[in-house]
N, C-alpha and C positions, 0 to 999 in steps of 0.2 A: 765753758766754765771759767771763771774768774777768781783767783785767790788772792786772799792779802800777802802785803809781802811781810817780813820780819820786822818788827820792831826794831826800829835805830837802822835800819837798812837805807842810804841815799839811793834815790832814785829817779830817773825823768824821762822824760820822752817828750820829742819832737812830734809837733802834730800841729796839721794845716788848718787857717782860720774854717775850713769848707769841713774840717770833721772825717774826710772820707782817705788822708794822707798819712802815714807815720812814717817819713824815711829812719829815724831814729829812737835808738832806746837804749836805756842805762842801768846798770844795778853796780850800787857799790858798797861791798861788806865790809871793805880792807881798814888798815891806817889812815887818815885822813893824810897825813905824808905820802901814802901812796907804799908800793911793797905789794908782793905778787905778782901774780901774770894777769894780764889785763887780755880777754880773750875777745873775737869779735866773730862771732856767730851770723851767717848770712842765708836768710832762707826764702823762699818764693816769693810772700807775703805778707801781712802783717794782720793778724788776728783781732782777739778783745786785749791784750796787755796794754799796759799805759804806763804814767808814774808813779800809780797805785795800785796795780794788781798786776797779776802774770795770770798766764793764760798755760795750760800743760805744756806745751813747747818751750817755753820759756822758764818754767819751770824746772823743767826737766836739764834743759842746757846751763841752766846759773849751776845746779846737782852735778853736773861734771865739771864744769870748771871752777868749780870750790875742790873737787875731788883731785885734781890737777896742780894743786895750786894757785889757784886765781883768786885776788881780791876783787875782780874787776870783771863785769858781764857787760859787753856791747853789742845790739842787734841791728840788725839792718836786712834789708830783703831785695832780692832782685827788681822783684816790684814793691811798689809801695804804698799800693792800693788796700786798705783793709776790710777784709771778706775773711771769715770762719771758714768757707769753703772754695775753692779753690774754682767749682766752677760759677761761683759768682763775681769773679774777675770781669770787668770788660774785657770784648772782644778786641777790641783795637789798642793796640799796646803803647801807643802815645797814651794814653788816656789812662790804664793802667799803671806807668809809670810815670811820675813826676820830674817834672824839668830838675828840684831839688835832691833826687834821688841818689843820682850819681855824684854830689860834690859830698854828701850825706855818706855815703860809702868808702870813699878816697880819707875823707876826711879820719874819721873811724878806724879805716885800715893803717893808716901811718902812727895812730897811736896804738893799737895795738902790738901785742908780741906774739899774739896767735893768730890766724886767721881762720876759720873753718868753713867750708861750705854745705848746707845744709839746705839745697831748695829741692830738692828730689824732682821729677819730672814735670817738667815744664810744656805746654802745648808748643807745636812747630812754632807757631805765629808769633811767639814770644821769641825764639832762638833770637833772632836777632839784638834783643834788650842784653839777653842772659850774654852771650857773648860780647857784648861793649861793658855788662858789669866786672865780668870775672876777668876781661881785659883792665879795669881801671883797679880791681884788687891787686891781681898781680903785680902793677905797675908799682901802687903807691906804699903795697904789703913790705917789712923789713923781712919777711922770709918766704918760701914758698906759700901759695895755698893749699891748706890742708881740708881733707873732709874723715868721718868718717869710716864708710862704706862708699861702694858704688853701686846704683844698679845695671840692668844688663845692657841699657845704652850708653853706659859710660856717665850716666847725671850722679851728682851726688845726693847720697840716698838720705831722706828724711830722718829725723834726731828720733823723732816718738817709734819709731817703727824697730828699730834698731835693740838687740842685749846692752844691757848696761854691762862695763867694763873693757871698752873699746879703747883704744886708741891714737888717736888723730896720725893720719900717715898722708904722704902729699898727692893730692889731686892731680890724674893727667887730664889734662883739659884738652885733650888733641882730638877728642869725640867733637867737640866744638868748633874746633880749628884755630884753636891756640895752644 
């Protein structure tokens, strides 16, 4: 599903000449001066959202962080391959995740004031991506990583799956080995 976004809402997204890439995406409701909390939501992969539609995840995540106080929605995905479903990912996780990926998430993460992780369970094959991402959030993040919920492996659990009126509490990332 695809939805328009708001009227007078700024918005954009990063996306590869090849079509098949989104490390990046934006919503901005706020002052054009800026004001609010600028949030950066980080989840597996990147669906149908763009500069002109959201997609339910996306949807649902700008919904809390308006509800939070945030003029400002940032998205970015561990990977950054876009697929509706998750097993249509490549297998091979170079190929999954883009060389632009990771500077697309640092970058993201040092402007934001929130950081949230949101990629809920990721195949083994991937562990390796997911922990050199949520190593360069933490790095470049000005506060802890936050998710959430977790599920029973320790991943942080999906935004759609979740009650609404949750509150972001900090990610232990030690299931990972960070």
């Amino acid at each position: 599903m695809r939805y328009p976004l708001a009227p007078g809402m700024r918005s954009g997204a990063e996306v590869s000449a090849c079509g098949r890439y989104r490390p990046r995406l934006w919503r901005d409701w706020g002052e054009p001066a800026g004001g609010g909390l600028t949030v950066l939501w980080v989840g597996m992969n990147p669906s149908t959202a763009d500069g002109r539609f959201d997609d339910p995840t996306c949807r649902r995540e700008c919904k809390l962080t308006c509800a939070w106080g945030g003029s400002r929605y940032l998205k970015g995905n561990i990977l950054d391959w876009r697929a509706t479903r998750p097993r249509d990912l490549p297998r091979d996780p170079a190929l999954a995740c883009s060389a632009r990926n990771l500077d697309a998430l640092a970058g993201m993460a040092r402007q934001a004031d929130l950081v949230i992780a949101v990629h809920g369970r990721l195949h083994r094959r991937y562990h390796p991506v997911l922990r050199e991402a949520l190593a360069t959030l933490r790095d470049a993040a000005a506060g802890p990583v936050q998710c959430l919920a977790v599920n029973g492996d320790g991943s942080a659990h999906h935004t759609l799956r979740l009650p609404s009126g949750l509150q972001p509490v900090r990610y232990d990332m030690r299931w990972i080995g960070l």
